[in-house]
C-alpha positions in Angstrom: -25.7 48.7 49.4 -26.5 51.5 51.6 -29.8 49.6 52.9 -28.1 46.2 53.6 -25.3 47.8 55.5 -27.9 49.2 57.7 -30.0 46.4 58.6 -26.6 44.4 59.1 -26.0 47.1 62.3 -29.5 47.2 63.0 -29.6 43.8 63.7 -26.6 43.7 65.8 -28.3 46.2 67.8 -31.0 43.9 68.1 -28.7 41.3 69.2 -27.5 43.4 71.8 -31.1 44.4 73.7 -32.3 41.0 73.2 -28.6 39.6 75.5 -29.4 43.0 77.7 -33.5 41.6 78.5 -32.1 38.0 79.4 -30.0 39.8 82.3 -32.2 40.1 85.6 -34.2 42.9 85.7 -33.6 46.2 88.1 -31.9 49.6 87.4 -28.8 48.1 86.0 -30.9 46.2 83.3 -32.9 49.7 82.1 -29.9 51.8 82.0 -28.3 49.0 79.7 -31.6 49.2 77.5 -31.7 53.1 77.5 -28.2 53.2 76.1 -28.5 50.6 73.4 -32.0 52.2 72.4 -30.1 55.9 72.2 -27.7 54.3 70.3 -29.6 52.8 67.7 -31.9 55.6 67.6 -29.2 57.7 66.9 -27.0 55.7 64.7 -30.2 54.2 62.4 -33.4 55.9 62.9 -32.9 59.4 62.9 -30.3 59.0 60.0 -33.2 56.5 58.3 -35.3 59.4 57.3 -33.4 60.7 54.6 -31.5 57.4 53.6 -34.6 55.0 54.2 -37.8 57.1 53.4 -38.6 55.3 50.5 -37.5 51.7 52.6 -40.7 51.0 54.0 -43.8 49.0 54.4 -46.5 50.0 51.6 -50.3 49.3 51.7 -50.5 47.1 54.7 -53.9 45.8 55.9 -55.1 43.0 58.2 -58.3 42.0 57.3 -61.4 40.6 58.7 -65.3 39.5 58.5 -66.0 38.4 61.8 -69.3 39.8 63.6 -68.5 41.7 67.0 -70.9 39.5 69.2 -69.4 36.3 68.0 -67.7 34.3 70.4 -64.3 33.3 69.4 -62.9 32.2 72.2 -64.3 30.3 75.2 -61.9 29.4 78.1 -63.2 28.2 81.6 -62.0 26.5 84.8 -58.0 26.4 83.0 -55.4 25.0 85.5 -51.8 24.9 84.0 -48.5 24.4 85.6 -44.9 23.2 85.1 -45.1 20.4 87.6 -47.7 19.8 90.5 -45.5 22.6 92.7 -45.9 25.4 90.2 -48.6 26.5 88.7 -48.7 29.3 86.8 -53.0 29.3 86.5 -55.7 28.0 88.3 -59.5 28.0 87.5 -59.1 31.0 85.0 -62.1 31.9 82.9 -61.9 34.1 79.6 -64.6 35.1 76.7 -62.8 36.6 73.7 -65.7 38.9 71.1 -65.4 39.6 67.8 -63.4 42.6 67.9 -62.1 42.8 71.5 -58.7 44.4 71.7 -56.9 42.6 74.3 -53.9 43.8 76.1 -52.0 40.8 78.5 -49.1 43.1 80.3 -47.5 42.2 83.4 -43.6 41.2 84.7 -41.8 38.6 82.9 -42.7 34.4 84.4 -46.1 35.7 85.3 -48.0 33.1 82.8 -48.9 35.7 79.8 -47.1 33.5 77.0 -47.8 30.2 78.8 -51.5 31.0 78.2 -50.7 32.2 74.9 -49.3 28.9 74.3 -52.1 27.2 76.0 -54.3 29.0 73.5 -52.7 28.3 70.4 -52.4 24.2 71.4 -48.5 24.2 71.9 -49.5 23.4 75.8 -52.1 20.9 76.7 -53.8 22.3 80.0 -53.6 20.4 83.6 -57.5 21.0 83.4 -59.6 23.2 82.2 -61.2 23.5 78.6 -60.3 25.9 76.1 -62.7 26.1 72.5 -62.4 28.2 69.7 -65.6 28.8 68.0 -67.0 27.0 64.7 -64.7 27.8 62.0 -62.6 30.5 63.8 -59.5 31.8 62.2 -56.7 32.8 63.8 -52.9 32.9 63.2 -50.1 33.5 65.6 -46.9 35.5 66.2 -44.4 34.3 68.5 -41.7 36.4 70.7 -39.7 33.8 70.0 -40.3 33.3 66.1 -40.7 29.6 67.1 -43.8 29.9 64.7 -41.2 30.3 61.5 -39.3 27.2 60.0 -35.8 28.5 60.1 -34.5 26.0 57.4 -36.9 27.9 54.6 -36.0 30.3 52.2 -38.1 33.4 52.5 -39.3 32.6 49.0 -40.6 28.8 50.5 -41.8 30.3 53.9 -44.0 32.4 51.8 -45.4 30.9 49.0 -46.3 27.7 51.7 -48.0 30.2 53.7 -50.3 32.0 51.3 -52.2 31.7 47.7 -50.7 34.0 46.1 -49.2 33.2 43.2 -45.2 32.8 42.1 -45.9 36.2 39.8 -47.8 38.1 42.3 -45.4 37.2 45.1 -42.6 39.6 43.9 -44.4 42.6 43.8 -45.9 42.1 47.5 -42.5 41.2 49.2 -41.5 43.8 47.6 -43.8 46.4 49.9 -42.1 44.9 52.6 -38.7 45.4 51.8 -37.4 42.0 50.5 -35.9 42.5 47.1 -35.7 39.9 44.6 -31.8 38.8 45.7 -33.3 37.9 49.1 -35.8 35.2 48.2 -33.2 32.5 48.4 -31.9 33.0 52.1 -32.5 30.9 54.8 -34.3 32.4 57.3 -32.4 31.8 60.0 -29.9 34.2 58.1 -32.4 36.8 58.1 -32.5 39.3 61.1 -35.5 39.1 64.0 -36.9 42.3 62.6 -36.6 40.8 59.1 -38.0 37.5 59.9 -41.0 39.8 61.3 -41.7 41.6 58.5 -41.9 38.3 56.4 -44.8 37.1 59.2 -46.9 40.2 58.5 -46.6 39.8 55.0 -47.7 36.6 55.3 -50.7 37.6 57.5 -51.6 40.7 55.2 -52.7 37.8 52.8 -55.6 36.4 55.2 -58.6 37.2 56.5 -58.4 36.4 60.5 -60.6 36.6 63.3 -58.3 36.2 65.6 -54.7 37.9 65.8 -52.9 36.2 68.9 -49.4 38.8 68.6 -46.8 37.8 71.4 -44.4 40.9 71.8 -44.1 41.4 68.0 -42.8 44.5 67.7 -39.4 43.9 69.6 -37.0 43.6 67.0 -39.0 46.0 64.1 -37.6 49.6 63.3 -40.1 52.8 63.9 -41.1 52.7 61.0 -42.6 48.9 60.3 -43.8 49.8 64.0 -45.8 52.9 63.0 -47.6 51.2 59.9 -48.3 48.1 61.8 -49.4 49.8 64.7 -52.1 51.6 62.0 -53.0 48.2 60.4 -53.7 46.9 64.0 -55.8 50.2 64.9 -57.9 49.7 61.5 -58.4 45.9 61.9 -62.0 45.0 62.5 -61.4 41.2 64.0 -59.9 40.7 67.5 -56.1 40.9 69.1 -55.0 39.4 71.8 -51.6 41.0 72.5 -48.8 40.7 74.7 -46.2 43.6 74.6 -43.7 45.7 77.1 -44.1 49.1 74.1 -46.4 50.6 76.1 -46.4 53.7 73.8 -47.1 50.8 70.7 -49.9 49.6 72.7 -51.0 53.0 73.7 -52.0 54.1 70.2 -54.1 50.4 69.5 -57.3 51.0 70.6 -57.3 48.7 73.6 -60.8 47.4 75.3 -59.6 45.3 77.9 -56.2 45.2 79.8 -55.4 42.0 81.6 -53.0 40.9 83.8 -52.4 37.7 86.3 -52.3 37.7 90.1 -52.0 35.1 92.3 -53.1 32.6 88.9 -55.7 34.5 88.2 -57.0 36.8 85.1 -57.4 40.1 86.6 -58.8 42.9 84.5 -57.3 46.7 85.1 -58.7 49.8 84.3 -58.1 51.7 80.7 
């Protein structure tokens, strides 16, 4: 199929820029990046239009009830580090509001995931507290997909994950481009930008308060990007997101944009 043999080299690509970010960062690094990203724009998405246009994400929507005043996260006097010679935070203080938009950016080993982690419970902190409000609810999506069980079938990973039922599930998947031969496979068979369609469909079935999003558009094609970007920009709970697209990020809405300095939360202007 024409479809399959595209995703097959669209996740090679994806292969490739993920080996390319590993490598230290400087010139070298972004002119690496700027080829394979001509490349695969080239070689998948502009050819996608005509070949694809029907191939794509249909009637996505995060939803929520939450209030705007409500507190939903509360985190004050956090110290984390990897060992007593490295921390990565100290003393840091954050209030996250019913439908704050929340852009973490910064250089890579700053601390942005590590307080993601800290946030979601993965990390207990040195000292600090860190309290979600009454009956908050909030999912996760993890750079590293460490949020997925890779042993699951797409079929198990989302029928565990939701309420929908057997019948219903066909037709949803469906909208987001899994087709009935692909319920069986693993998915660790299934590529990154697969595996991250599958969480949004999954999160398209709940109503959150909180979306806690670490770089999840790396591995999606522009046009999963475009209509998640429009679910995000319509949702009426809060997002705490960490991401390098800056032109993804651009087109979200954003109220506050935080980075850290010297293991602190510093706020930056719009």
């Amino acid at each position: 199929m024409e479809f399959n043999r595209q995703e097959s080299k669209r996740a090679r690509f994806e292969k490739m820029i993920a080996i390319i970010k590993k490598k230290n960062p400087g010139e070298a690094q972004a002119r690496a990046l700027k080829a394979a990203r001509t490349r695969m724009d080239r070689e998948i998405s502009r050819i996608e239009v005509t070949k694809y246009e029907d191939k794509k994400i249909k009637d996505l929507n995060f939803l929520s009830d939450t209030k705007k005043r409500r507190l939903l996260l509360k985190i004050r006097d956090l110290t984390f580090g990897y060992g007593s010679n490295n921390k990565l935070l100290q003393e840091v203080n954050l209030d996250i509001y019913g439908n704050d938009k929340i852009w973490f950016y910064g250089s890579n080993g700053i601390g942005k995931s590590t307080l993601i982690k800290l946030i979601t419970g993965e990390l207990e902190p040195d000292s600090g507290s860190i309290n979600l409000g009454n009956n908050v609810k909030w999912t996760y999506f993890s750079q590293d997909q460490s949020h997925m069980d890779m042993e699951q079938t797409l079929e198990a990973y989302f029928m565990s994950n939701t309420d929908v039922t057997y019948n219903q599930s066909f037709g949803i998947l469906k909208k987001f481009l899994f087709d009935k031969d692909m319920r069986k496979t693993k998915l660790k068979r299934l590529s990154p930008g697969q595996r991250a369609r599958l969480s949004f469909s999954v999160f398209a079935q709940h109503k959150y308060d909180l979306m806690i999003l670490d770089e999840p558009t790396n591995h999606l094609d522009i046009k999963s990007k475009e209509i998640i970007e429009e679910a995000l920009r319509d949702y009426d709970g809060a997002v705490i997101l960490i991401s390098h697209d800056r032109y993804f990020v651009k087109n979200l809405d954003i109220d506050k944009i935080l980075t850290i300095e010297n293991k602190q939360l510093i706020y930056k202007a719009r």
